[in-house]
Structures are given as structure tokens and as C-alpha cells.
Gaussian input, Z-matrix of N, CA and C with variables (Angstrom, degrees):
# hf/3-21g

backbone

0 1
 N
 C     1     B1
 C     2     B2     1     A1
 N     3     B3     2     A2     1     D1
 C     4     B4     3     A3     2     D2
 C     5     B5     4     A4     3     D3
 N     6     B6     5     A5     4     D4
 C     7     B7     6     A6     5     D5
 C     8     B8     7     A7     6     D6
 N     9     B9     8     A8     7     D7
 C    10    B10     9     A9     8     D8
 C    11    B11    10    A10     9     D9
 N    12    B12    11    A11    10    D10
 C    13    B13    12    A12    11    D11
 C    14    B14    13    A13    12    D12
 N    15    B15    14    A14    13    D13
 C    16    B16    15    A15    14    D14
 C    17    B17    16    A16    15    D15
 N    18    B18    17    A17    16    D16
 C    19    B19    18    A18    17    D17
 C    20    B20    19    A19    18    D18
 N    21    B21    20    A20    19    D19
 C    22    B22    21    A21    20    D20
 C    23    B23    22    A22    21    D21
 N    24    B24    23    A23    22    D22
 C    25    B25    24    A24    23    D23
 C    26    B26    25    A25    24    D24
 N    27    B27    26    A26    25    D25
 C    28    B28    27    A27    26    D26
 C    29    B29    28    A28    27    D27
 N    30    B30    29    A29    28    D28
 C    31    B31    30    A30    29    D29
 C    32    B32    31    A31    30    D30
 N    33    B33    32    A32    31    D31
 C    34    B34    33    A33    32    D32
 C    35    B35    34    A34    33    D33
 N    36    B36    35    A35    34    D34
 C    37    B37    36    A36    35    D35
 C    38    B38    37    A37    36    D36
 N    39    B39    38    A38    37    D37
 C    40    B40    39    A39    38    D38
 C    41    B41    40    A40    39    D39
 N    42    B42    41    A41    40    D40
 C    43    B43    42    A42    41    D41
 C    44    B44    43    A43    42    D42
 N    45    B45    44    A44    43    D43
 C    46    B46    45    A45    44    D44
 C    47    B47    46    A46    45    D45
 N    48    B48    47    A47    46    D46
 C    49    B49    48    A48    47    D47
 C    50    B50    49    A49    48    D48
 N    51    B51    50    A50    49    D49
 C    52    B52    51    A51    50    D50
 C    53    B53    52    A52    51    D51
 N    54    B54    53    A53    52    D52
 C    55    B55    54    A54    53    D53
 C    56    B56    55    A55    54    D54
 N    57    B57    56    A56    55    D55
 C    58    B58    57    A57    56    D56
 C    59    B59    58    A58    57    D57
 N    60    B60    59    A59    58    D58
 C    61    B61    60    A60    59    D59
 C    62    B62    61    A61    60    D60
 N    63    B63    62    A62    61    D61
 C    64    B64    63    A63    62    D62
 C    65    B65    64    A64    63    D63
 N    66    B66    65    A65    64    D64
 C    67    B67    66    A66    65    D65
 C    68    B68    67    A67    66    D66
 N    69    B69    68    A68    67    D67
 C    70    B70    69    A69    68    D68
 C    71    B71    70    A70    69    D69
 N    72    B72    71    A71    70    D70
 C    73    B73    72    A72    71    D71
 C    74    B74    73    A73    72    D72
 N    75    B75    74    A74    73    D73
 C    76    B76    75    A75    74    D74
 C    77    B77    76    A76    75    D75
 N    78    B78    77    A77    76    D76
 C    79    B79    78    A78    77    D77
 C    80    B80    79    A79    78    D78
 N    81    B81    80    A80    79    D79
 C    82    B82    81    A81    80    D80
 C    83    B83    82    A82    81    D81
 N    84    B84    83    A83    82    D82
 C    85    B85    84    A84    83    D83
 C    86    B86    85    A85    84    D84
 N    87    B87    86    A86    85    D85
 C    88    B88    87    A87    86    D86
 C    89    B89    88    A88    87    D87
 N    90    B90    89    A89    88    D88
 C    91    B91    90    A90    89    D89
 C    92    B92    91    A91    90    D90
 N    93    B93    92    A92    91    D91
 C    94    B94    93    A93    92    D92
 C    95    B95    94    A94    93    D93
 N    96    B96    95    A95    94    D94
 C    97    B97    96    A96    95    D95
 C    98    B98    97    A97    96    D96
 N    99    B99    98    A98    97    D97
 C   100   B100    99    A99    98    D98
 C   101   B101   100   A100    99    D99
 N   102   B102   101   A101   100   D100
 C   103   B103   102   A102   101   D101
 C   104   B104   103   A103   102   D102
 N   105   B105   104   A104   103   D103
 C   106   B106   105   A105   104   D104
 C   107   B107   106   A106   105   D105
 N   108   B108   107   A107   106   D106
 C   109   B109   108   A108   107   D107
 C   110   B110   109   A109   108   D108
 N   111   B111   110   A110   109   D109
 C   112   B112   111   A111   110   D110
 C   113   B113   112   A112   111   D111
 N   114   B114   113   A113   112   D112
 C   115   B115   114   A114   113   D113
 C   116   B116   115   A115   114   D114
 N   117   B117   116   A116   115   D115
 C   118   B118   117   A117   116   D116
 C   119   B119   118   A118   117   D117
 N   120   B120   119   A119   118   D118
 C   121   B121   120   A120   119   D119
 C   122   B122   121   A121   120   D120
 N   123   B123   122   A122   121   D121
 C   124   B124   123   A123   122   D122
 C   125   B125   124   A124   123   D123
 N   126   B126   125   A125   124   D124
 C   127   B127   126   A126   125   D125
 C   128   B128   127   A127   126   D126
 N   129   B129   128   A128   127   D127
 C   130   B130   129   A129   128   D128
 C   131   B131   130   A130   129   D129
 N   132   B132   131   A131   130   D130
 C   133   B133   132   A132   131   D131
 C   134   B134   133   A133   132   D132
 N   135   B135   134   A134   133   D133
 C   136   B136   135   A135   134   D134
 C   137   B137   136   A136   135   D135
 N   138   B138   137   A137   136   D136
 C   139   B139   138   A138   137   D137
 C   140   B140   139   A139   138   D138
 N   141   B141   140   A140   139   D139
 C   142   B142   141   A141   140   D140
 C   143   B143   142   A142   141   D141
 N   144   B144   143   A143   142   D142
 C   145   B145   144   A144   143   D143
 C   146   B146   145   A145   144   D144
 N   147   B147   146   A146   145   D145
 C   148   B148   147   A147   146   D146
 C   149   B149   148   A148   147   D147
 N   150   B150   149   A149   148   D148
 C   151   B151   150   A150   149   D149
 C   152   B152   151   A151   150   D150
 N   153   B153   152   A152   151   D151
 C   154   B154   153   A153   152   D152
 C   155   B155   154   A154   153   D153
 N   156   B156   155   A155   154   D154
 C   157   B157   156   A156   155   D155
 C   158   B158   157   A157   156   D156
 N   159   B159   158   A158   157   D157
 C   160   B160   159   A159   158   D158
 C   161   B161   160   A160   159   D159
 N   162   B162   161   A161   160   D160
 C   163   B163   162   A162   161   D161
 C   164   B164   163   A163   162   D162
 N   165   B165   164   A164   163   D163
 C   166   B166   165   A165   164   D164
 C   167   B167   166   A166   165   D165
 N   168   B168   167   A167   166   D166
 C   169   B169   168   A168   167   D167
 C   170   B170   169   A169   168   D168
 N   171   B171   170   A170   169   D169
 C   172   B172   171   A171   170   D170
 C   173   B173   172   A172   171   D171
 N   174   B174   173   A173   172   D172
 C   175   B175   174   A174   173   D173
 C   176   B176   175   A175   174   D174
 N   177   B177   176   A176   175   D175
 C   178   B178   177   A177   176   D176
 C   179   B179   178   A178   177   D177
 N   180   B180   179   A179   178   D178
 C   181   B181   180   A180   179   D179
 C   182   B182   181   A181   180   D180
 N   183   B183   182   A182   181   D181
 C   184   B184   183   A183   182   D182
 C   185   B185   184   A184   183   D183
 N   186   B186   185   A185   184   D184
 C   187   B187   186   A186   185   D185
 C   188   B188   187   A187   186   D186
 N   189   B189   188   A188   187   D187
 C   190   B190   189   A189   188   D188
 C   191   B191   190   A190   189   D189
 N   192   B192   191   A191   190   D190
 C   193   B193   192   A192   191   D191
 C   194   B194   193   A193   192   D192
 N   195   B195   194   A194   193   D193
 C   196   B196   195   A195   194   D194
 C   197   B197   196   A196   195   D195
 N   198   B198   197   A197   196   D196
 C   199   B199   198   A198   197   D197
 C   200   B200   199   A199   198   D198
 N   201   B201   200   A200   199   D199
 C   202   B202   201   A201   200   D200
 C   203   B203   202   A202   201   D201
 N   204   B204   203   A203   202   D202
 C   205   B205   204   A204   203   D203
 C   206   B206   205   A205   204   D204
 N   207   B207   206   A206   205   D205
 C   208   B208   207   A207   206   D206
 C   209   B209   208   A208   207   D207
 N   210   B210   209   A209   208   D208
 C   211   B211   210   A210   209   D209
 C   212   B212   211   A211   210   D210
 N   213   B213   212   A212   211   D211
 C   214   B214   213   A213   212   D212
 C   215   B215   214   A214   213   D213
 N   216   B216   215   A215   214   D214
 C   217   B217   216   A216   215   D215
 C   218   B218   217   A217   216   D216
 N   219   B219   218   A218   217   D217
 C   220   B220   219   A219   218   D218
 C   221   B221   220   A220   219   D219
 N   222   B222   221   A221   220   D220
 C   223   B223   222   A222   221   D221
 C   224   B224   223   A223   222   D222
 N   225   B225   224   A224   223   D223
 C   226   B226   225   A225   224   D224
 C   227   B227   226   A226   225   D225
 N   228   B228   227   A227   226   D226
 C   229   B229   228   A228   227   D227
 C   230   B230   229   A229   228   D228
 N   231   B231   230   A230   229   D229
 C   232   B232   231   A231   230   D230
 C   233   B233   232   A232   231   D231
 N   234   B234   233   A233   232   D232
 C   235   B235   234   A234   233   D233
 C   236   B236   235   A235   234   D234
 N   237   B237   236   A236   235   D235
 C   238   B238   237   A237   236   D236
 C   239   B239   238   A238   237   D237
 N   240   B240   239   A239   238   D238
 C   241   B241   240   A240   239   D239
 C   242   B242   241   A241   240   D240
 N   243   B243   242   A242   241   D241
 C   244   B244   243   A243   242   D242
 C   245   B245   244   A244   243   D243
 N   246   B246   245   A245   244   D244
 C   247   B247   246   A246   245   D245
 C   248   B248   247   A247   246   D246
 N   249   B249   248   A248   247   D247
 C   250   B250   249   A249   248   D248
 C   251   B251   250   A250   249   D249
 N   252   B252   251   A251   250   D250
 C   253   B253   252   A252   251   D251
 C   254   B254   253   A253   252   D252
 N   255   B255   254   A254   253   D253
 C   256   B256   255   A255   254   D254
 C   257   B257   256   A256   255   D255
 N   258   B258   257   A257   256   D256
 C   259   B259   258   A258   257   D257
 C   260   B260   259   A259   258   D258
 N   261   B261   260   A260   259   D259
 C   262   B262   261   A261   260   D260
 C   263   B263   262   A262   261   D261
 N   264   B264   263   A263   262   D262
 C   265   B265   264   A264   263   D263
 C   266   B266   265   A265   264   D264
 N   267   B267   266   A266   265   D265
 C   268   B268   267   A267   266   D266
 C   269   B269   268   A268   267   D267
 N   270   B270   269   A269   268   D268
 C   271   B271   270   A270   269   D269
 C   272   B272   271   A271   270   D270
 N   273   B273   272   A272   271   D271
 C   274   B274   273   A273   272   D272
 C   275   B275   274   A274   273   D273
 N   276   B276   275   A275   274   D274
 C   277   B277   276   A276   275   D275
 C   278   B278   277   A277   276   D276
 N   279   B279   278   A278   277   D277
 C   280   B280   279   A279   278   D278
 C   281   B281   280   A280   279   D279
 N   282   B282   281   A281   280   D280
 C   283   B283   282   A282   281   D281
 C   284   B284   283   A283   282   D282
 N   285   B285   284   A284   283   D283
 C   286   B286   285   A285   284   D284
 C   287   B287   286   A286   285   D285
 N   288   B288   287   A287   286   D286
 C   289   B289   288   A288   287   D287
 C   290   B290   289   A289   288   D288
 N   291   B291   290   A290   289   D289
 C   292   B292   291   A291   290   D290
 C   293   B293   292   A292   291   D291
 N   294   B294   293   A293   292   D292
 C   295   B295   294   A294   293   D293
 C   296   B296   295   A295   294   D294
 N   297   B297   296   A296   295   D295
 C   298   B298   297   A297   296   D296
 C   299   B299   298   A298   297   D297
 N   300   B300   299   A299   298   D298
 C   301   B301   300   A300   299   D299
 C   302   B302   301   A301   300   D300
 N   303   B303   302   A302   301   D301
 C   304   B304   303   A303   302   D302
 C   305   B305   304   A304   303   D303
 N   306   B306   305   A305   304   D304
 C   307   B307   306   A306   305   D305
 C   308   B308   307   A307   306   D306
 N   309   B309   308   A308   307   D307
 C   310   B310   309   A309   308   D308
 C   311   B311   310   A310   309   D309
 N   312   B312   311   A311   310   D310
 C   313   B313   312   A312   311   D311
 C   314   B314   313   A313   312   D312
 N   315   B315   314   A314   313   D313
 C   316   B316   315   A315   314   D314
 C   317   B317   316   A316   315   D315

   B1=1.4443
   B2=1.5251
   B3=1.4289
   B4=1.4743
   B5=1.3338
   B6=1.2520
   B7=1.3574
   B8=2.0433
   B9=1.6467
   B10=1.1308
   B11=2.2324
   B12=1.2004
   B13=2.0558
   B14=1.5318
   B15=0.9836
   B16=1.8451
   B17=1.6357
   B18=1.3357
   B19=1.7692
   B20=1.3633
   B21=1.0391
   B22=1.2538
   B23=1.6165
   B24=1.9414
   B25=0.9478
   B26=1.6354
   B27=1.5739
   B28=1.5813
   B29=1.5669
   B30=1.6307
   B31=1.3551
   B32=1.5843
   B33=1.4879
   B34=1.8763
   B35=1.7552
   B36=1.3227
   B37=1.4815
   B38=1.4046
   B39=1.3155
   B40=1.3768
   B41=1.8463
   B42=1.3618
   B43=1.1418
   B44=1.8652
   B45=1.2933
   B46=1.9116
   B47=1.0110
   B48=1.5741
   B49=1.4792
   B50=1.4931
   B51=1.3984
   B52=1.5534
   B53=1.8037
   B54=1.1725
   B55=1.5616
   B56=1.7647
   B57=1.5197
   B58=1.7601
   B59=1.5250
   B60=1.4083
   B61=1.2347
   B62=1.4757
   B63=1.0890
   B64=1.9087
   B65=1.8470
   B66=1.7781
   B67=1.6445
   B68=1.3155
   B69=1.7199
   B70=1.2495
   B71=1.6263
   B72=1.6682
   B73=1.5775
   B74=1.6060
   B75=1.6150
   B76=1.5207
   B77=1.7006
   B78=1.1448
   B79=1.4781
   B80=1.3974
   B81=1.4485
   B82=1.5764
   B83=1.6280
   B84=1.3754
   B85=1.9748
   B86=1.3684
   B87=1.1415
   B88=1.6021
   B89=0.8340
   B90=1.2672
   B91=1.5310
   B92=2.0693
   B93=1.4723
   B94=1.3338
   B95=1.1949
   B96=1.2474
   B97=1.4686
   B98=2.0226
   B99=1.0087
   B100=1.8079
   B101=1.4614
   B102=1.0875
   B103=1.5287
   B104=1.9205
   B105=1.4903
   B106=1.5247
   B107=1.3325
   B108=1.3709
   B109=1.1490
   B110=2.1239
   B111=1.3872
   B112=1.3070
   B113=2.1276
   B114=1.0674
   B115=1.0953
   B116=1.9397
   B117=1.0712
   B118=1.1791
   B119=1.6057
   B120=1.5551
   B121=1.3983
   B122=1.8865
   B123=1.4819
   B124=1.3744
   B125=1.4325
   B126=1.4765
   B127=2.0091
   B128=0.8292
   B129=1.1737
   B130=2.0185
   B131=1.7856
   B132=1.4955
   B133=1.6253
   B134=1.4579
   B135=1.2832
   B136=1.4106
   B137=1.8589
   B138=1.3167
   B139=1.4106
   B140=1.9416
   B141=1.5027
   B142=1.3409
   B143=1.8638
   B144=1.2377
   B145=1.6137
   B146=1.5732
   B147=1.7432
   B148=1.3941
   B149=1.8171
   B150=1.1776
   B151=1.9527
   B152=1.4052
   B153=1.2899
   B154=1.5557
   B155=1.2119
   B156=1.5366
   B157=1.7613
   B158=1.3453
   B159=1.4860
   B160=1.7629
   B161=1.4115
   B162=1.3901
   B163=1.6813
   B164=1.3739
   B165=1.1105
   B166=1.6102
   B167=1.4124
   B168=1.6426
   B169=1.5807
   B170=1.2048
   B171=1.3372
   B172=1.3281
   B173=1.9713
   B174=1.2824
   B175=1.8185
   B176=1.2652
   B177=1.5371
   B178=1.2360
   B179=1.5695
   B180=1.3024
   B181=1.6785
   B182=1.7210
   B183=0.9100
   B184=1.5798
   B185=1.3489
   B186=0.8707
   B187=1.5615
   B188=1.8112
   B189=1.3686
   B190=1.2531
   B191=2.2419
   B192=1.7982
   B193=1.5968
   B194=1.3120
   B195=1.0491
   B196=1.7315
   B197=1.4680
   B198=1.7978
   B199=1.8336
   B200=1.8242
   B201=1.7234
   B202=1.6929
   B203=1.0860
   B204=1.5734
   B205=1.0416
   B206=1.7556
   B207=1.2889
   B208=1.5322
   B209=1.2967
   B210=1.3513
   B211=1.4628
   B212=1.5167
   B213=1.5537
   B214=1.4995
   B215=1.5346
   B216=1.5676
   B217=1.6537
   B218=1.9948
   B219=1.4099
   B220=1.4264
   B221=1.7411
   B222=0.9286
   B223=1.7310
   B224=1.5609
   B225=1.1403
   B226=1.6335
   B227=1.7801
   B228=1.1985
   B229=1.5285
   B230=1.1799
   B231=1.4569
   B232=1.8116
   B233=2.0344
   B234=1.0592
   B235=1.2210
   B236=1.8335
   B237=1.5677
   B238=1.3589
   B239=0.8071
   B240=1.4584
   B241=1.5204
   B242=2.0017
   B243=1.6234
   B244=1.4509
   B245=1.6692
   B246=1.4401
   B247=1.3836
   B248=2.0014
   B249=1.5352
   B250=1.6532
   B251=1.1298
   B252=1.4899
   B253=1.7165
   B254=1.3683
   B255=1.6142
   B256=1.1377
   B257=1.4583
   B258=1.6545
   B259=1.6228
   B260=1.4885
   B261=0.9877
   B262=1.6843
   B263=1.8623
   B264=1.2037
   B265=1.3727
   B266=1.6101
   B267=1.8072
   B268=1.6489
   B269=1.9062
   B270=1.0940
   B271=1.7002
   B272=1.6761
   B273=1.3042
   B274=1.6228
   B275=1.7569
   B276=1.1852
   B277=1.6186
   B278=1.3418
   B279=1.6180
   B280=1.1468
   B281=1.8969
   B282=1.5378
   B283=1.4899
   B284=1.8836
   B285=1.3426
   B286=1.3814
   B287=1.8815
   B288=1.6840
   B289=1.5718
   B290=1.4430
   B291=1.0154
   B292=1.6289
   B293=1.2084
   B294=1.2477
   B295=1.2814
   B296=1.8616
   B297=0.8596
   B298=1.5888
   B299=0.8441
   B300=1.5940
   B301=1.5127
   B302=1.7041
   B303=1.5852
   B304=1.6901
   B305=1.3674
   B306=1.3036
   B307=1.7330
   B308=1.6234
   B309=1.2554
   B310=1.4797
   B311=1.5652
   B312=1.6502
   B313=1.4858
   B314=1.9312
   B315=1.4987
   B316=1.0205
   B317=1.3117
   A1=108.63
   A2=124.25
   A3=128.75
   A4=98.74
   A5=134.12
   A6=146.18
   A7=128.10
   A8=84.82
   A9=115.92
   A10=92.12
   A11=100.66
   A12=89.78
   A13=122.49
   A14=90.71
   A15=102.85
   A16=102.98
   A17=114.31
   A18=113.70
   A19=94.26
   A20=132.57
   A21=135.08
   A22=120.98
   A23=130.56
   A24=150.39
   A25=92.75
   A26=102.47
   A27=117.61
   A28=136.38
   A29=103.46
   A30=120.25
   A31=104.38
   A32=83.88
   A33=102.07
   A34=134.34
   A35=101.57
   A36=102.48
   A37=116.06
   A38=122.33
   A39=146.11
   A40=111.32
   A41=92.55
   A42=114.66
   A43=105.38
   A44=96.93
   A45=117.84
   A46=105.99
   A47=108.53
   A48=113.93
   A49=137.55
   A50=106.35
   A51=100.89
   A52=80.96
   A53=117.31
   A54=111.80
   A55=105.02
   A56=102.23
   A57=103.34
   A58=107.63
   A59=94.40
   A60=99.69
   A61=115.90
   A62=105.74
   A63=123.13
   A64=103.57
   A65=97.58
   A66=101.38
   A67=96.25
   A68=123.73
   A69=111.33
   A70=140.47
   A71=99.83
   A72=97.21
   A73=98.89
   A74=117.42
   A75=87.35
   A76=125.52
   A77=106.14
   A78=115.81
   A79=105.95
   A80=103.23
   A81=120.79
   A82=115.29
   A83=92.80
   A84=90.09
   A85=102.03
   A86=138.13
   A87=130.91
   A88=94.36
   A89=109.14
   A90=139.15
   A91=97.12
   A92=95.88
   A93=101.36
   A94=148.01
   A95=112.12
   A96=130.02
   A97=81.88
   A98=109.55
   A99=105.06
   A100=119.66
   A101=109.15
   A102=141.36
   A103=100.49
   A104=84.32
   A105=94.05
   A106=125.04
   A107=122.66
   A108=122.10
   A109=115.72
   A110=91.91
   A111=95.96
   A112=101.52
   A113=119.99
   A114=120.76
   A115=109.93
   A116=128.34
   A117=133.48
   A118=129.72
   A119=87.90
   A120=117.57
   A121=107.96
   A122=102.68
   A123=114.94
   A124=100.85
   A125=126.84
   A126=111.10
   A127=97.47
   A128=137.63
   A129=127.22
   A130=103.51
   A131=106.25
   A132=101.49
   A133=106.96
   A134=128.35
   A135=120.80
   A136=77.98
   A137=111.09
   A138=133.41
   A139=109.93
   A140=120.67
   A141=114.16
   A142=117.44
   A143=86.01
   A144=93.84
   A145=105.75
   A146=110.97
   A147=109.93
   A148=98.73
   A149=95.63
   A150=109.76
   A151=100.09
   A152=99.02
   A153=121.50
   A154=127.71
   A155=113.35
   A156=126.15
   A157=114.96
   A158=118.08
   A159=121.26
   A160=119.15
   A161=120.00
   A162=105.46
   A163=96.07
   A164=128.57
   A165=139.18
   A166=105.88
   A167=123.19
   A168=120.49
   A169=118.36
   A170=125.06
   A171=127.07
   A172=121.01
   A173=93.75
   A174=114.26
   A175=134.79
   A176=107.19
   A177=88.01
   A178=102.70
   A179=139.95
   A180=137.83
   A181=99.46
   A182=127.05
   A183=91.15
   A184=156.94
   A185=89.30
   A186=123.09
   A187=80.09
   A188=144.64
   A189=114.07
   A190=90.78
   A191=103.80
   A192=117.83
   A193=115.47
   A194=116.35
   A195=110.39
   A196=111.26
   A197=93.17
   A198=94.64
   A199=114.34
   A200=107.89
   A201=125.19
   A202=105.87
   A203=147.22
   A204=150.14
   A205=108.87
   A206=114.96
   A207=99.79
   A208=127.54
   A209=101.75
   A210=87.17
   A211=122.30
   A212=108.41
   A213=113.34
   A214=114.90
   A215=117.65
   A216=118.37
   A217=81.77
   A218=92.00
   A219=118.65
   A220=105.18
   A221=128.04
   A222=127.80
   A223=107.48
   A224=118.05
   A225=118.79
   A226=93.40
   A227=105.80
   A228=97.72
   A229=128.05
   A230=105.31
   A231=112.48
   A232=95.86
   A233=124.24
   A234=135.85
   A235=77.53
   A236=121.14
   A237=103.95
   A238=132.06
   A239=128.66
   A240=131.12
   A241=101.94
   A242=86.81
   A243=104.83
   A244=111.02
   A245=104.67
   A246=99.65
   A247=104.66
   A248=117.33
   A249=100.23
   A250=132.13
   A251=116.08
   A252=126.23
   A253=105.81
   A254=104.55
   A255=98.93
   A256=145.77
   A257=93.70
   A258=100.45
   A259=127.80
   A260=138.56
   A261=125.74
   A262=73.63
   A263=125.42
   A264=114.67
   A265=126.07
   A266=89.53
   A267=109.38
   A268=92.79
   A269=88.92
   A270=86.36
   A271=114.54
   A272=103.12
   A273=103.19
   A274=108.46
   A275=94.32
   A276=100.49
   A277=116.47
   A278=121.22
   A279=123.78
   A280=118.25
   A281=90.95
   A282=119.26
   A283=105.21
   A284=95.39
   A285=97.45
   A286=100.89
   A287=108.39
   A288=106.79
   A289=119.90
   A290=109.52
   A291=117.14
   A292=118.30
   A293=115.80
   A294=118.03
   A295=112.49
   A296=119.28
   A297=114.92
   A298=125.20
   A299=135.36
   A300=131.95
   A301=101.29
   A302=85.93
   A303=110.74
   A304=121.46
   A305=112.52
   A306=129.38
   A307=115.64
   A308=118.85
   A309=113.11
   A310=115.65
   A311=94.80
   A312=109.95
   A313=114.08
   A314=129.79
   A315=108.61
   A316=112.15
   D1=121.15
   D2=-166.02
   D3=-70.69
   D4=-44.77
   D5=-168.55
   D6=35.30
   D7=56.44
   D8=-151.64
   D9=-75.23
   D10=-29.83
   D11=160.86
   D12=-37.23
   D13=-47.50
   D14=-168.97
   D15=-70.66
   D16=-25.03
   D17=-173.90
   D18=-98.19
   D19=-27.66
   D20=-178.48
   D21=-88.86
   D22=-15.70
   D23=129.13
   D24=-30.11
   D25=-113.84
   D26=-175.16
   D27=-23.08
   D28=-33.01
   D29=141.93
   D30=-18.12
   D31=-103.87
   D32=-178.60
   D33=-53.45
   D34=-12.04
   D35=-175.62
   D36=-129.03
   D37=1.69
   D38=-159.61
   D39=-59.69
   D40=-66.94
   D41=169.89
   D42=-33.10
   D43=-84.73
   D44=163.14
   D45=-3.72
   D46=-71.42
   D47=178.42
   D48=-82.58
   D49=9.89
   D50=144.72
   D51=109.17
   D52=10.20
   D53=169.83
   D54=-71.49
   D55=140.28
   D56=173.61
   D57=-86.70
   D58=-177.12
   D59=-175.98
   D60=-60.34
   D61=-59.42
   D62=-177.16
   D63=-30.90
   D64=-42.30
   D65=-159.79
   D66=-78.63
   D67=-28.33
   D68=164.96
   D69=-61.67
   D70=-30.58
   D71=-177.16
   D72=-79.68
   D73=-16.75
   D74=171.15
   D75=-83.26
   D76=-24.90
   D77=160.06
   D78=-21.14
   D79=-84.58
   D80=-176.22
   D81=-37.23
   D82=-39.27
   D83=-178.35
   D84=-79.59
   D85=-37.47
   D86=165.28
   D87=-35.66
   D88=-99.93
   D89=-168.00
   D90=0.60
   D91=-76.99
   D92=172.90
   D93=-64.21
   D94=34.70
   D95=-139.61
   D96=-158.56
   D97=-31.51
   D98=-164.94
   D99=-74.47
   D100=-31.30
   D101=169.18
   D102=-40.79
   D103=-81.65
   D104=178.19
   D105=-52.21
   D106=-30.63
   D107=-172.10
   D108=-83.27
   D109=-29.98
   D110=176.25
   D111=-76.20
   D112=-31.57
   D113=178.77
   D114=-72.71
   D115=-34.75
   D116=157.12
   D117=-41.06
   D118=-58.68
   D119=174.89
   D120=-42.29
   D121=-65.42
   D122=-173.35
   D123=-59.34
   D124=-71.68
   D125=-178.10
   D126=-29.93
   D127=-56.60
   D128=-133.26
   D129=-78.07
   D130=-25.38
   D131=179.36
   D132=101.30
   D133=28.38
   D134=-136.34
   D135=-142.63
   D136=112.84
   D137=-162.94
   D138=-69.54
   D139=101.87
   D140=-170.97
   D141=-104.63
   D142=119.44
   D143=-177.71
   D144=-76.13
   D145=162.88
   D146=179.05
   D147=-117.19
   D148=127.48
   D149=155.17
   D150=-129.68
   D151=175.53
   D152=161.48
   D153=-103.88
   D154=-33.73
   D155=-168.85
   D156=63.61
   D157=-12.02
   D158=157.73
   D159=-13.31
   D160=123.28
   D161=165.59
   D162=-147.38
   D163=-155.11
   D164=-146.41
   D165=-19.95
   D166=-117.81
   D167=-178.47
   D168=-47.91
   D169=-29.98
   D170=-172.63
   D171=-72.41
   D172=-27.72
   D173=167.23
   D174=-32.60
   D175=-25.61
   D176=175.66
   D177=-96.62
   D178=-6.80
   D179=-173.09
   D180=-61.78
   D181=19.36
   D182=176.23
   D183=-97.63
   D184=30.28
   D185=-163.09
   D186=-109.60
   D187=-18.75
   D188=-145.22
   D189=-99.52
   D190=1.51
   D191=150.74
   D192=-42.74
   D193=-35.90
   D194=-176.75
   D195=-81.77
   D196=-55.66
   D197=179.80
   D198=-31.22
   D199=-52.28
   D200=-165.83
   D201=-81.93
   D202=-13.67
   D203=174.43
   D204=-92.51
   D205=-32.86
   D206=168.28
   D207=-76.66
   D208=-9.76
   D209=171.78
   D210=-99.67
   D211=18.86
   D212=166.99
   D213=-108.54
   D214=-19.27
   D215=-158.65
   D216=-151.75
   D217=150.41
   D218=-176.10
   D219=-54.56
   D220=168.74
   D221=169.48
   D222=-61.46
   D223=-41.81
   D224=-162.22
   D225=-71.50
   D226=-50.59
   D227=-172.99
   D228=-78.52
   D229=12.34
   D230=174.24
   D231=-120.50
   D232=15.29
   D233=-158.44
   D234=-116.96
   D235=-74.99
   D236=176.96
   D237=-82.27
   D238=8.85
   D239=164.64
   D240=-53.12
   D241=-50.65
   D242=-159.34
   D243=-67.25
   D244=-6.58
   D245=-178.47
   D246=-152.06
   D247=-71.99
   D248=173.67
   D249=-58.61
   D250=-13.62
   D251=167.20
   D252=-63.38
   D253=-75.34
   D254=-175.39
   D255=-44.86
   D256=-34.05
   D257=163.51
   D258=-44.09
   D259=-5.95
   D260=-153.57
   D261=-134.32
   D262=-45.22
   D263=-169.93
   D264=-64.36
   D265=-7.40
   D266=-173.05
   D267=-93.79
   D268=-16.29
   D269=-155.36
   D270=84.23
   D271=54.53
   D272=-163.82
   D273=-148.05
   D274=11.93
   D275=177.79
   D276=-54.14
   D277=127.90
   D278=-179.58
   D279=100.72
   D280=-26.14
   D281=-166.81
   D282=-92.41
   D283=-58.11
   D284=-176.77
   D285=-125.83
   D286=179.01
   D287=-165.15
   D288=34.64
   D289=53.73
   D290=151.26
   D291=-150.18
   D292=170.54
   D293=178.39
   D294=-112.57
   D295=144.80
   D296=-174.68
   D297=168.60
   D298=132.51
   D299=-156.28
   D300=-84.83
   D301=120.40
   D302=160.26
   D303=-81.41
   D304=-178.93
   D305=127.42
   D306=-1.55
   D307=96.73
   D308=159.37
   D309=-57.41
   D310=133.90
   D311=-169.82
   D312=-61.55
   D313=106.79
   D314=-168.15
   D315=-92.63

């Protein structure tokens, strides 16, 4: 999971939060380094789940995974990252990211 929110959080607020300089220029080389790797990932055939790694102030951005992920992989393939990937990586295949008639809602 590239979980490119959380580099992209710290990116912008890092400083704010009391990150030094040093922790910033490595930020930046991640950071620049994430791109490629999610683009790698996809040729190779090699199945990519979506998180964020968000936690305290940073928690509510996560949704801003989709914004940074479309502009590396098509909609459909950040659509099952976000849900049939993830299923089998949860141990949840069949369970979660799919679609399929359940239980009528009582």
C-alpha cells in the first residue's frame, strides 16, 4: 500500500508540527520516490492495496488517497485497490469489496 496521504499530510504540515529540517528533506525524497513506485507496482502485475497511515491531526485527510492516486493509475484501479484488493489483504474476501446480494434489509 503506497500510502502516499500520510507523505502528502507531512509534506504540508510537517514543519507546523515540529518536523526538522533533515526529517523534511527526507520526506521530500520519499515523497519523490512514491510516484514511481506505485507506477512500477502496476506493470509488474503485483496487486496494490489503498491505506493512508493517517493518525491523530492528520485523520481526517483521507480521502485526499484518491485525489494522489488518480493521477498515477486509471479510476477503476484505484476503485479496487480501495475495495477488491483490499479484501483478501484483510483476510476478508468475499466479505468486504464486493458487491453481492445479501440479507434483505429488515
Amino acid at each position: 500500500m503506497p500510502t502516499l496521504a500520510i507523505l502528502g499530510a507531512f509534506l504540508a504540515k510537517g514543519r507546523q508540527a515540529g518536523l526538522g529540517e533533515e526529517n523534511m528533506e527526507k520526506l521530500e525524497k520519499v515523497a519523490s520516490c512514491a510516484a514511481d513506485s506505485v507506477r512500477l507496482l502496476r506493470r509488474s502485475g503485483i496487486p496494490i492495496g489503498f491505506g493512508t497511515d493517517l493518525f491523530g491531526k492528520t485523520h481526517g485527510n483521507e480521502l485526499t488517497e484518491f485525489g494522489l492516486r488518480k493521477g498515477l493509475e486509471t479510476p477503476i484501479d484505484v476503485l479496487r485497490s480501495a475495495t477488491s484488493v483490499n479484501a483478501p489483504i484483510l483476510g476478508k474476501s468475499g466479505e468486504l469489496g464486493c458487491i453481492a446480494k445479501g440479507p434483505s434489509p429488515t
